[in-house]
MMTF fields as JSON, N, C-alpha, C and O atoms, coordinates in Angstrom:
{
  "mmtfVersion": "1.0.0",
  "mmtfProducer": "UNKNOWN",
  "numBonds": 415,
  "numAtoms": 416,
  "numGroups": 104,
  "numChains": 1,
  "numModels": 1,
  "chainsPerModel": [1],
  "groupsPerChain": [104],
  "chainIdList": ["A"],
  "bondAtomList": [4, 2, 8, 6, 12, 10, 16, 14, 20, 18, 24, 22, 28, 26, 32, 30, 36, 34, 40, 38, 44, 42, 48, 46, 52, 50, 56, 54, 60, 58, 64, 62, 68, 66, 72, 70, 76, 74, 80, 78, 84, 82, 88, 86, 92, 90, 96, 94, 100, 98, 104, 102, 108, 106, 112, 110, 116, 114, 120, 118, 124, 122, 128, 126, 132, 130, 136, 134, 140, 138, 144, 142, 148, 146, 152, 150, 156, 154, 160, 158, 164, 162, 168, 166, 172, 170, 176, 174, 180, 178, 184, 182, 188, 186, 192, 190, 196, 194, 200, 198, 204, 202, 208, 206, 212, 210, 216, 214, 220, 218, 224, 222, 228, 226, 232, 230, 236, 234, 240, 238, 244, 242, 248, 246, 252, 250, 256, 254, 260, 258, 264, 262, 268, 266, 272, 270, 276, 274, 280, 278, 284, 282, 288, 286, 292, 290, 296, 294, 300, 298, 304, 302, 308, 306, 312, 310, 316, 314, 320, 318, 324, 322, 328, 326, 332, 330, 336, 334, 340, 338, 344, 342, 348, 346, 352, 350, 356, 354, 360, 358, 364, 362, 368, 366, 372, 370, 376, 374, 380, 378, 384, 382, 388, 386, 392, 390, 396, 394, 400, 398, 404, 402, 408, 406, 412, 410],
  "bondOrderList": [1, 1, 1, 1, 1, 1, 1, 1, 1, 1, 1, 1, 1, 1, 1, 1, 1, 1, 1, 1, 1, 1, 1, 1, 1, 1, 1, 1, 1, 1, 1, 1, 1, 1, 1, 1, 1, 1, 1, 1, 1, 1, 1, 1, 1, 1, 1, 1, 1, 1, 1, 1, 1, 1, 1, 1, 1, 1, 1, 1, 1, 1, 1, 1, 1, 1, 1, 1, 1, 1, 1, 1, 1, 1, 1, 1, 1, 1, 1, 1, 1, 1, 1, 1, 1, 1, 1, 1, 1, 1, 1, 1, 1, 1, 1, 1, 1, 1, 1, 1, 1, 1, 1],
  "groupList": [{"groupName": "UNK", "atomNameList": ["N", "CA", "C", "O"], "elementList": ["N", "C", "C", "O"], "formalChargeList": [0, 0, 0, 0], "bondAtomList": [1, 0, 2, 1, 3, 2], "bondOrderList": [1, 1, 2], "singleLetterCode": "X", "chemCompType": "L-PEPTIDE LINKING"}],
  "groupTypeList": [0, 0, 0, 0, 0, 0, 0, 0, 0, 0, 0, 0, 0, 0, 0, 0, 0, 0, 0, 0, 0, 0, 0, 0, 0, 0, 0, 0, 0, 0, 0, 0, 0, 0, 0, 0, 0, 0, 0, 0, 0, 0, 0, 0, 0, 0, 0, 0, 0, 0, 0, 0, 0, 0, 0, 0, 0, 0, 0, 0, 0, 0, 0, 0, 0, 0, 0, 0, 0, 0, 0, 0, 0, 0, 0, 0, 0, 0, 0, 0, 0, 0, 0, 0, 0, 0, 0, 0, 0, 0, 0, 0, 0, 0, 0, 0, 0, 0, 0, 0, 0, 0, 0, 0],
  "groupIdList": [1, 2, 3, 4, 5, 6, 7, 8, 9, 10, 11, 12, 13, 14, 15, 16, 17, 18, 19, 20, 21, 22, 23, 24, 25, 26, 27, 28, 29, 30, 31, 32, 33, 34, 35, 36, 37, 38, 39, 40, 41, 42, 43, 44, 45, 46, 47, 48, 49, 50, 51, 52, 53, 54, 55, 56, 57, 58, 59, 60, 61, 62, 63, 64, 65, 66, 67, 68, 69, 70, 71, 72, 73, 74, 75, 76, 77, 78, 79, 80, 81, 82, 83, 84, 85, 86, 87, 88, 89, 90, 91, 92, 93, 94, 95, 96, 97, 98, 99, 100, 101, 102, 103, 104],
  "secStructList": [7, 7, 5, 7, 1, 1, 1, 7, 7, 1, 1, 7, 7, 7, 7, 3, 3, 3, 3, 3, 3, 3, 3, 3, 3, 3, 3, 7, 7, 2, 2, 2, 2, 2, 2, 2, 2, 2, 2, 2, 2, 2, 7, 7, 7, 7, 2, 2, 2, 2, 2, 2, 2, 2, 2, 2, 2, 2, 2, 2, 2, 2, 2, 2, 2, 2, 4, 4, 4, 6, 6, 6, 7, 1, 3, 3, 3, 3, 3, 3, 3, 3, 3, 3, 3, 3, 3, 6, 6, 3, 3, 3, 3, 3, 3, 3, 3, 3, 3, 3, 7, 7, 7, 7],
  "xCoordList": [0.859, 0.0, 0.903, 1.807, 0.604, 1.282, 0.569, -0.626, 1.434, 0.636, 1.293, 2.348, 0.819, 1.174, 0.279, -0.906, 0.61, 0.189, 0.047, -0.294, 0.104, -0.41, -1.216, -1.631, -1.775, -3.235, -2.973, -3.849, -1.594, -1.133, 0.106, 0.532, 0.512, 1.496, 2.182, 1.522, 3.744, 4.237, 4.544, 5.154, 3.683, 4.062, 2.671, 2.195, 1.665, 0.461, -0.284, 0.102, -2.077, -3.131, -3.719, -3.662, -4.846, -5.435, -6.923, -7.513, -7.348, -8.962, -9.745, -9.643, -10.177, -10.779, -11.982, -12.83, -11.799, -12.314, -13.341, -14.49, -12.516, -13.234, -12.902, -11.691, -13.036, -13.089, -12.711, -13.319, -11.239, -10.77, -10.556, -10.317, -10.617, -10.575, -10.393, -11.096, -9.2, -8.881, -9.242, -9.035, -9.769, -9.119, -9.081, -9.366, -8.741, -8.446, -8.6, -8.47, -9.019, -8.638, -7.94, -8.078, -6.893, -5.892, -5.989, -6.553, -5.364, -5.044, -4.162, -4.167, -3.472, -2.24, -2.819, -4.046, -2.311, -2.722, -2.764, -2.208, -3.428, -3.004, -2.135, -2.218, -0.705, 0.405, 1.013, 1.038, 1.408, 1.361, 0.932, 1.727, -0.473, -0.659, -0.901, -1.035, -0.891, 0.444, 1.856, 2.327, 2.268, 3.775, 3.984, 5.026, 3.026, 3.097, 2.646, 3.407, 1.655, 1.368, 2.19, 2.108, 2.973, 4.464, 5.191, 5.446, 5.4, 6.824, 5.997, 6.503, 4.674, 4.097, 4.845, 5.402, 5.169, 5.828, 6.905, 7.076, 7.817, 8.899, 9.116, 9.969, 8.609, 8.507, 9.048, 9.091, 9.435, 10.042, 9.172, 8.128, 9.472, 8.886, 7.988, 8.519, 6.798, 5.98, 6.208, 5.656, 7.031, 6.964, 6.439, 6.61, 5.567, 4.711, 3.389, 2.752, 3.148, 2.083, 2.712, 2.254, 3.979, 4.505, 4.128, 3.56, 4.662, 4.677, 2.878, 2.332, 2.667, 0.841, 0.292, -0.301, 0.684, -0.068, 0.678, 0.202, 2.291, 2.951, 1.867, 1.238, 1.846, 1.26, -0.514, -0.983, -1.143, -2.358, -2.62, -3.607, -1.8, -1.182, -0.443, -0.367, 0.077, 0.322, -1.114, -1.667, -1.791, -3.187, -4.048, -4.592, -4.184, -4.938, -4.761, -5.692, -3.699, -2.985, -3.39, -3.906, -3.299, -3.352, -5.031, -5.297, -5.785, -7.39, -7.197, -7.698, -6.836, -7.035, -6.733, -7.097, -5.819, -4.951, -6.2, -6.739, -6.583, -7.511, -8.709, -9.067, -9.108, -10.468, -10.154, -11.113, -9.036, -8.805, -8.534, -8.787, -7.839, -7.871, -9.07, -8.71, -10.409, -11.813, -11.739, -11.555, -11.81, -12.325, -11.307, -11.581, -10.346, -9.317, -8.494, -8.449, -7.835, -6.998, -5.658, -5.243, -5.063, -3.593, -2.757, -1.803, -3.267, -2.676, -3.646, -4.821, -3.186, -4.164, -3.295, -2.116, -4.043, -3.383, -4.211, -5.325, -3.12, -3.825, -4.177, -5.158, -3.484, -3.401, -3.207, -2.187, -3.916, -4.358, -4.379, -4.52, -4.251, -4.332, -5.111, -4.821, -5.948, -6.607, -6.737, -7.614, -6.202, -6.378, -7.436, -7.817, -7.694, -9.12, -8.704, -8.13, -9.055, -8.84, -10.127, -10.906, -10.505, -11.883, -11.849, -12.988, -10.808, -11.142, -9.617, -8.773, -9.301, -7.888, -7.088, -7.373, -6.163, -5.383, -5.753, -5.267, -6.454, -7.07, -7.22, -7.413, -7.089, -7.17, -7.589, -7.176, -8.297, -8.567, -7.974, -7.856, -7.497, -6.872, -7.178, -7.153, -7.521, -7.963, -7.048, -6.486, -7.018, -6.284, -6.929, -7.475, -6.884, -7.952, -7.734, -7.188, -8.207, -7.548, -8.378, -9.503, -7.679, -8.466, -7.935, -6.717, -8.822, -8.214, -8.493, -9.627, -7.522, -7.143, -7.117, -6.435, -7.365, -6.495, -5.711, -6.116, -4.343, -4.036, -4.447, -4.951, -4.37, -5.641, -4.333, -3.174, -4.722, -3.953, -3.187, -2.478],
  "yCoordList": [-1.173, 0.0, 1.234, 1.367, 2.218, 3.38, 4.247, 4.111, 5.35, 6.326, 7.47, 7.534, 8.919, 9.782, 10.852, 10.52, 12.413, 13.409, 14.131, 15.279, 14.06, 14.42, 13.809, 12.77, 14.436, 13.851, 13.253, 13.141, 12.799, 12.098, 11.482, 11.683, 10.502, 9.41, 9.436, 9.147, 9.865, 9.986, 8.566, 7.596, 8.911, 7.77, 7.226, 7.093, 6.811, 6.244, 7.05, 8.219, 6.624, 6.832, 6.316, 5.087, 7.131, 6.722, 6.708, 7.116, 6.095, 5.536, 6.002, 5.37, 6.727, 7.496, 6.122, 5.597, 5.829, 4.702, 5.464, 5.25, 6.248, 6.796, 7.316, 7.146, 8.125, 8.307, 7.676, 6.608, 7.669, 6.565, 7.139, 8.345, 6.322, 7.146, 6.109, 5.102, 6.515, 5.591, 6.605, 7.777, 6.362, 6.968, 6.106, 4.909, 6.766, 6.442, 7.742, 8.93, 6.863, 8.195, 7.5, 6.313, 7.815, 7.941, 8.514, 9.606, 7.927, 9.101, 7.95, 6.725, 8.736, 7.665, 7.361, 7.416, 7.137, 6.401, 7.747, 8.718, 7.775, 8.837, 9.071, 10.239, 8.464, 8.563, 9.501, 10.728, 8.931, 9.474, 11.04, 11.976, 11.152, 12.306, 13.725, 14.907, 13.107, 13.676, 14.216, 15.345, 13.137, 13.447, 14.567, 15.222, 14.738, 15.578, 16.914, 17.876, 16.868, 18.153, 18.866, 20.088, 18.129, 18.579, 19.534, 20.736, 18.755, 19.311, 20.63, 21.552, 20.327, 22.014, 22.814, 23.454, 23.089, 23.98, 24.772, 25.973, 23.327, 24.143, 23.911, 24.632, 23.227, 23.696, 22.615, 21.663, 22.408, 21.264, 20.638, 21.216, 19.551, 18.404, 17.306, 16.466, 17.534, 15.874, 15.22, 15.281, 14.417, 12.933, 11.613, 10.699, 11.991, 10.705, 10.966, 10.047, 12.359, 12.777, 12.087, 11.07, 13.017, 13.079, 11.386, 11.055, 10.475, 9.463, 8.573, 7.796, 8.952, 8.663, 9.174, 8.441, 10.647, 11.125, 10.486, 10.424, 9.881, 8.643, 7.67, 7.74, 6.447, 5.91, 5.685, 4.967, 7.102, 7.25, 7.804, 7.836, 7.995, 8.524, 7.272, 7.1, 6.421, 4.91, 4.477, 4.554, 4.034, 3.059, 3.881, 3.275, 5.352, 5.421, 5.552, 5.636, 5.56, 5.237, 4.142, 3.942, 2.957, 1.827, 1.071, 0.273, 1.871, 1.445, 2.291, 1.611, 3.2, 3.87, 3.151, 3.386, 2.148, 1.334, 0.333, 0.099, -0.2, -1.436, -1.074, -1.711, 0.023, 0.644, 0.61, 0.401, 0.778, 1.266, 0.047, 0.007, -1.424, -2.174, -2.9, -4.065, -2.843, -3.448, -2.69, -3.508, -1.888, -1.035, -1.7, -1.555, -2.292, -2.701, -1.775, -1.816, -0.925, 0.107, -0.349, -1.339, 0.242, 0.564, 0.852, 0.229, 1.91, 3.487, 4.142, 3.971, 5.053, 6.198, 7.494, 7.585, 8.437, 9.416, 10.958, 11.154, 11.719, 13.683, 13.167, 13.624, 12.358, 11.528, 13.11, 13.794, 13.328, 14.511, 13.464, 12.242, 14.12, 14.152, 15.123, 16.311, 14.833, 15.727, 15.715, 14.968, 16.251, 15.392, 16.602, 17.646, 16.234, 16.965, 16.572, 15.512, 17.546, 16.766, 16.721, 17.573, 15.334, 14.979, 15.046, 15.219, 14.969, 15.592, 15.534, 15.059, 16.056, 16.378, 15.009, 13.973, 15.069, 13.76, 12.854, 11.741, 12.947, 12.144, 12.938, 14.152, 11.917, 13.161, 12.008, 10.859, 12.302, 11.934, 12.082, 13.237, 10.929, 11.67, 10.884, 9.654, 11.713, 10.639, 11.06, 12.146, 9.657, 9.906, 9.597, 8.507, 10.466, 9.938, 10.76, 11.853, 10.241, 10.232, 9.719, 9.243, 9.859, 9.223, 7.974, 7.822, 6.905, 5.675, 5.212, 5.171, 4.92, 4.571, 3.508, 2.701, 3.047, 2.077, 2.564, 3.247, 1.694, 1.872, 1.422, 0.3, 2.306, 1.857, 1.145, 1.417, 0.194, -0.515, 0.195, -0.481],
  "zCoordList": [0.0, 0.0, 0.0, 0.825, -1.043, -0.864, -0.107, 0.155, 0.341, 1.257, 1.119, 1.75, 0.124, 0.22, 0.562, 0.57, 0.934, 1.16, -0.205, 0.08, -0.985, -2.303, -2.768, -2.256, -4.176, -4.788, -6.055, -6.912, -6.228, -7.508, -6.607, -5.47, -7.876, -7.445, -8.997, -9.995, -9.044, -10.46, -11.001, -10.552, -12.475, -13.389, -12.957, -14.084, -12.094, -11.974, -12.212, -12.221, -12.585, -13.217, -12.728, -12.785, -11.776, -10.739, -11.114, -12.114, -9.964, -10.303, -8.662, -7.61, -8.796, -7.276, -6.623, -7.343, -5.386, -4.714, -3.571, -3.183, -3.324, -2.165, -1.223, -1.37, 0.161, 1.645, 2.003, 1.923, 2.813, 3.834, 5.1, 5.158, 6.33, 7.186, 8.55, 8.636, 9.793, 10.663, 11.75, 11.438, 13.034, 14.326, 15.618, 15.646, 16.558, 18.035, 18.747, 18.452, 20.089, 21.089, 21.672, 21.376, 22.733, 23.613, 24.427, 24.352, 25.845, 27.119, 27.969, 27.846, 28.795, 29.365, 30.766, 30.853, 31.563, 33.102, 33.687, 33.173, 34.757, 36.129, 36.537, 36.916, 36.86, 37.212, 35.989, 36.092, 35.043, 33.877, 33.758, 33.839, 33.55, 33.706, 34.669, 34.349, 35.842, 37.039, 36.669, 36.534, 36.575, 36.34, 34.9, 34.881, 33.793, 32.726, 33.738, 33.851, 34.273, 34.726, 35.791, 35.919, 36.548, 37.046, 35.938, 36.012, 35.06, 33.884, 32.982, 32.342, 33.203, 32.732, 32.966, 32.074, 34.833, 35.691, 35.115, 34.906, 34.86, 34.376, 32.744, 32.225, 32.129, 30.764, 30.171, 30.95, 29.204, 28.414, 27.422, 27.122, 26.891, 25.747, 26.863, 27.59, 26.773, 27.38, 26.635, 25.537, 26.912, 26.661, 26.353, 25.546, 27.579, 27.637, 26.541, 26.026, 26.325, 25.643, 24.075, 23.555, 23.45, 22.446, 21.928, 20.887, 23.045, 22.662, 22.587, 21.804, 23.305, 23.168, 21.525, 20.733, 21.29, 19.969, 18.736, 17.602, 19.237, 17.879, 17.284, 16.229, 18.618, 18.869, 18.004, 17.121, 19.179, 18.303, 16.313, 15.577, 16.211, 14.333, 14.02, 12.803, 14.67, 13.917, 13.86, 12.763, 14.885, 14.945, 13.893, 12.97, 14.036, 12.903, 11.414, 10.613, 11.17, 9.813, 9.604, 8.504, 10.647, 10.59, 9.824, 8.924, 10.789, 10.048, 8.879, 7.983, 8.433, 7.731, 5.969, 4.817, 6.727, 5.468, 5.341, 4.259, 6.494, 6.666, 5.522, 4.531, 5.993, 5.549, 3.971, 3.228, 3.475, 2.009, 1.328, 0.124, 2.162, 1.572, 1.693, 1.86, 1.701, 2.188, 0.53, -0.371, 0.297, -1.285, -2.53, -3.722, -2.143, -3.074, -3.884, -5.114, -3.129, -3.008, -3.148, -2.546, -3.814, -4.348, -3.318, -2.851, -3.029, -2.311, -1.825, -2.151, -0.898, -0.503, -0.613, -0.273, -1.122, -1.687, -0.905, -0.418, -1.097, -0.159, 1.31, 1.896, 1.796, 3.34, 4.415, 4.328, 4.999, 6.269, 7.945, 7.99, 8.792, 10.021, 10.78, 10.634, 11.478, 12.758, 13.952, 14.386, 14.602, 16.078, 16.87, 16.341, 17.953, 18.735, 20.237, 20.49, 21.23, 22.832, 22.935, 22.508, 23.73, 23.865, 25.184, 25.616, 26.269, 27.497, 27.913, 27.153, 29.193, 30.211, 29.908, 30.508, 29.027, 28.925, 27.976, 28.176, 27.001, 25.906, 24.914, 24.972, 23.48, 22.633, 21.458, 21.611, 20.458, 19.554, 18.234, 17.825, 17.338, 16.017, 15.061, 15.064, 14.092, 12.757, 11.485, 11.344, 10.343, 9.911, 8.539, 8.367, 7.623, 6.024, 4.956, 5.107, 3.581, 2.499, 1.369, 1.521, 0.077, -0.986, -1.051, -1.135, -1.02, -1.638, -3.114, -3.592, -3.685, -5.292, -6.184, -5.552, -7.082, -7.442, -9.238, -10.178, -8.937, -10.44, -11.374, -11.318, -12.877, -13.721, -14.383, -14.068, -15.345, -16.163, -17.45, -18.196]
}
């Protein structure tokens, strides 16, 4: 499966499939998000967050591929990200696109 952020793929001739689209929400443990709201204080990179919103942008890439290969998709192509906080420590992100196939 290819996966780009553009709406063409050079040298292919595409065949529009449709709307693809993966998400998750995420949020880490209590301890966890304790310990982030400490390092507010004095400032820096969260960590534990950074690594939660990886995480949640792998899994939804992930359906996102699923979803495109159910249509019999090539590739998914003009691939976007959104993420949303759905409450204190959780956050939602979806990930979607056109799915394709190459024409002969």
């Amino acid at each position: 499966m290819i996966l780009v952020n553009t709406d063409y793929i050079s040298g292919k001739e595409l065949e529009m499939l449709g709307l693809v689209k993966g998400s998750t929400i995420q949020s880490k443990n209590v301890g966890k998000d304790i310990t982030q709201g400490f390092k507010t204080l004095v400032g820096g990179e969260l960590k534990a967050y950074t690594e939660m919103m990886n995480e949640a942008r792998a899994l939804a890439t992930k359906r996102m591929v699923e979803d495109a290969e159910k249509l019999g998709a090539d590739a998914v192509v003009n691939i976007r990200y959104a993420s949303a906080a759905v409450m204190q420590g959780a956050a939602e992100v979806m990930a979607y696109g056109t799915a394709v196939k190459f024409k002969a």
